[in-house]
ZAMARPA-288291 format. One record per residue (C-alpha): residue in three letters; x, y, z. Coordinates in steps of 0.1 Angstrom, whole numbers, plus 5000, padded with zeros to 4 digits. Layout:
<sites>
AlaXYZ
...
</sites>
This chain:
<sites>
Unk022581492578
Unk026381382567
Unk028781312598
Unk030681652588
Unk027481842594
Unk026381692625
Unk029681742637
Unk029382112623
Unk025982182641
Unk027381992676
Unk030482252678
Unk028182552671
Unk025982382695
Unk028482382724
Unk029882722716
Unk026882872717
Unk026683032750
Unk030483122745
Unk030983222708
Unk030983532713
Unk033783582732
Unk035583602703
Unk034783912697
Unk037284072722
Unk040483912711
Unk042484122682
Unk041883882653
Unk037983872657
Unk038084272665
Unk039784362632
Unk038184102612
Unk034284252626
Unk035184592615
Unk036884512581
Unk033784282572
Unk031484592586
Unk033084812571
Unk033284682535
Unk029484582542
Unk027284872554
Unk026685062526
Unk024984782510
Unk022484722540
Unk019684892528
Unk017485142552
Unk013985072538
Unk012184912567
Unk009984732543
Unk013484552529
Unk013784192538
Unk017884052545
Unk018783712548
Unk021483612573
Unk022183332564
Unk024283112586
Unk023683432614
Unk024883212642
Unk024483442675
Unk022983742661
Unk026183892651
Unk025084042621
Unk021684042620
Unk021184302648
Unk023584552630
Unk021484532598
Unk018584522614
Unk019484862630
Unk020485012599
Unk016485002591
Unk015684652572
Unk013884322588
Unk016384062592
Unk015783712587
Unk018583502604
Unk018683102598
Unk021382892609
Unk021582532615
Unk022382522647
Unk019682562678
Unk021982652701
Unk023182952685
Unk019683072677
Unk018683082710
Unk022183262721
Unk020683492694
Unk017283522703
Unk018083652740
Unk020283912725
Unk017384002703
Unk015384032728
Unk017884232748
Unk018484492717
Unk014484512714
Unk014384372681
Unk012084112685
Unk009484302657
Unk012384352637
Unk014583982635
Unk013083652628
Unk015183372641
Unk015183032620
Unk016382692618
Unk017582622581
Unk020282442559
Unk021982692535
Unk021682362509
Unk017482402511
Unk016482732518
Unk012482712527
Unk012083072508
Unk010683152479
Unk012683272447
Unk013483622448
Unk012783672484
Unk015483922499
Unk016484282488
Unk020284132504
Unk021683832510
Unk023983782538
Unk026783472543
Unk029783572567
Unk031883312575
Unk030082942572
Unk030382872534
Unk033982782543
Unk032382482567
Unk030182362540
Unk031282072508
Unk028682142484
Unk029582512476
Unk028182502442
Unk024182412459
Unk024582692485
Unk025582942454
Unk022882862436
Unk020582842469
Unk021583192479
Unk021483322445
Unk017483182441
Unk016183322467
Unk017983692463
Unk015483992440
Unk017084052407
Unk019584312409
Unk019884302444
Unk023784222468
Unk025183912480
Unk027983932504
Unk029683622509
Unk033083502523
Unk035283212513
Unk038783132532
Unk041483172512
Unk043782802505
Unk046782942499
Unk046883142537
Unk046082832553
Unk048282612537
Unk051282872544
Unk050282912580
Unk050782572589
Unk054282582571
Unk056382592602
Unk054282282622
Unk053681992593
Unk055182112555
Unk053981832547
Unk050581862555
Unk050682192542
Unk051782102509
Unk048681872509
Unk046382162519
Unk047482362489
Unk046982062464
Unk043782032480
Unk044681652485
Unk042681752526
Unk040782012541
Unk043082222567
Unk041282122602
Unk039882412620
Unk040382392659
Unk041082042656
Unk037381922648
Unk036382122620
Unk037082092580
Unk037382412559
Unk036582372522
Unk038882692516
Unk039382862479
Unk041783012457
Unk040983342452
Unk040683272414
Unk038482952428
Unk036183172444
Unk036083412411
Unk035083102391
Unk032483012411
Unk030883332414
Unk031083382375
Unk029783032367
Unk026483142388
Unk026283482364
Unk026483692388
Unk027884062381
Unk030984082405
Unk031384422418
Unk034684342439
Unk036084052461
Unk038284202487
Unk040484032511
Unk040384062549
Unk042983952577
Unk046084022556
Unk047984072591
Unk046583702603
Unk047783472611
Unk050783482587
Unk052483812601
Unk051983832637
Unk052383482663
Unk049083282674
Unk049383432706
Unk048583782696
Unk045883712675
Unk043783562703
Unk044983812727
Unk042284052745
Unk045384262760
Unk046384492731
Unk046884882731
Unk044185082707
Unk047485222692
Unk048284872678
Unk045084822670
Unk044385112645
Unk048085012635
Unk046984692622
Unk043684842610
Unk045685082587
Unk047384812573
Unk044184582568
Unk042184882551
Unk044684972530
Unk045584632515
Unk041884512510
Unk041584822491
Unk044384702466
Unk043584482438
Unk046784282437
Unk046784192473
Unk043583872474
Unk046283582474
Unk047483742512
Unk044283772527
Unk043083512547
Unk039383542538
Unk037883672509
Unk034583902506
Unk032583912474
Unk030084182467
Unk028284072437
Unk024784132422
Unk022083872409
</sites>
């Protein structure tokens, strides 16, 4: 295990019992809902279907899916995070119906053509070797079946450190570093026509990349985005403004994450 993914699995390790807390503040609530949102339809509801969360950290995910009628495999690296999961699991019921495991996204122990989906929400950003995990997810996904996958977007996070170091922003955008996620973490963040290329180069069929967060963190302050004091009003505000931009096609170089729905 390289230093960056020990020190990947020791955050995720400590956060565990606290991650998801998250979930109340604004940025977290609006990004949940976009990524469900532009999701769901592609969960299937055949309970013999098999899904892959891959990365699943607390469950998040998983226990959606599974509810929409599929068995959920959810693997992450970290333990701490699985057994945050497993006691919501066991909470929800779904013991019968989501199988927790450790696993590296770079050596998946599944056979090819496994899942009827495959699952990544937001840890392919944490991860150098892009190109293995592709190929990785792609192996073990049934021809002619979804991946959903989500790459941060370069360009956001080099502009939204602008106003505290330009010049470590410019060297973001060159890709000369990785921007530094809550001061511990590298991102290995994407163009959008970056993440295009990749995806193509693994011939996959894209169906559409959409962006998410196009209101974060470049158009309101720091402060609201973590705050869990917000009206619903400003909520479905912002939520108006999300949907309708990740349904444009010109709008992927604002968003600060990136969702690909492609087929195998």
């Amino acid at each position: 295990m390289s230093s960056h993914d020990f020190e990947v699995k020791n955050y995720y390790d400590k956060k565990s019992s606290t991650y998801d807390d998250y979930s109340r503040q604004l940025w977290s609530k609006v990004y949940d809902a976009v990524t469900w949102k532009i999701s769901e339809p592609y969960v299937p509801r055949d309970s013999k279907a098999l899904v892959l969360d891959a990365a699943g950290g607390t469950g998040k995910w998983s226990i959606p899916i599974a509810k929409r009628g599929p068995r959920v495999i959810l693997g992450d690296i970290s333990i701490g995070m699985l057994e945050t999961a497993k006691e919501k699991i066991a909470q929800e019921g779904l013991q019968e119906r989501i199988e927790v495991r450790e696993c590296d996204l770079r050596k998946l122990d599944f056979e090819d053509e496994t899942f009827d989906l495959v699952f990544c929400e937001h840890a392919f950003c944490f991860i150098k070797e892009q190109e293995t995990v592709m190929k990785e997810l792609l192996r073990v996904l049934k021809k002619g079946h979804p991946l959903i996958l989500t790459a941060q977007n370069r360009y956001v996070l080099s502009l939204s450190t602008v106003s505290e170091d330009v010049a470590y922003a410019s060297r973001i955008l060159s890709k000369e570093t990785q921007f530094i996620m809550r001061s511990s973490l590298k991102v290995y963040a994407l163009s959008p026509e970056e993440f295009r290329q990749l995806l193509q180069a693994n011939g996959v069929k894209i169906e559409r990349i959409v962006g998410k967060l196009f209101t974060m963190p470049l158009a309101i302050s720091a402060q609201q985005m973590v705050s869990e004091d917000f009206t619903n009003e400003f909520y479905e505000e912002i939520m108006n403004i999300e949907l309708e931009l990740s349904n444009r096609s010109d709008t992927l170089a604002l968003a600060g994450h990136l969702q690909a729905i492609v087929w195998r």
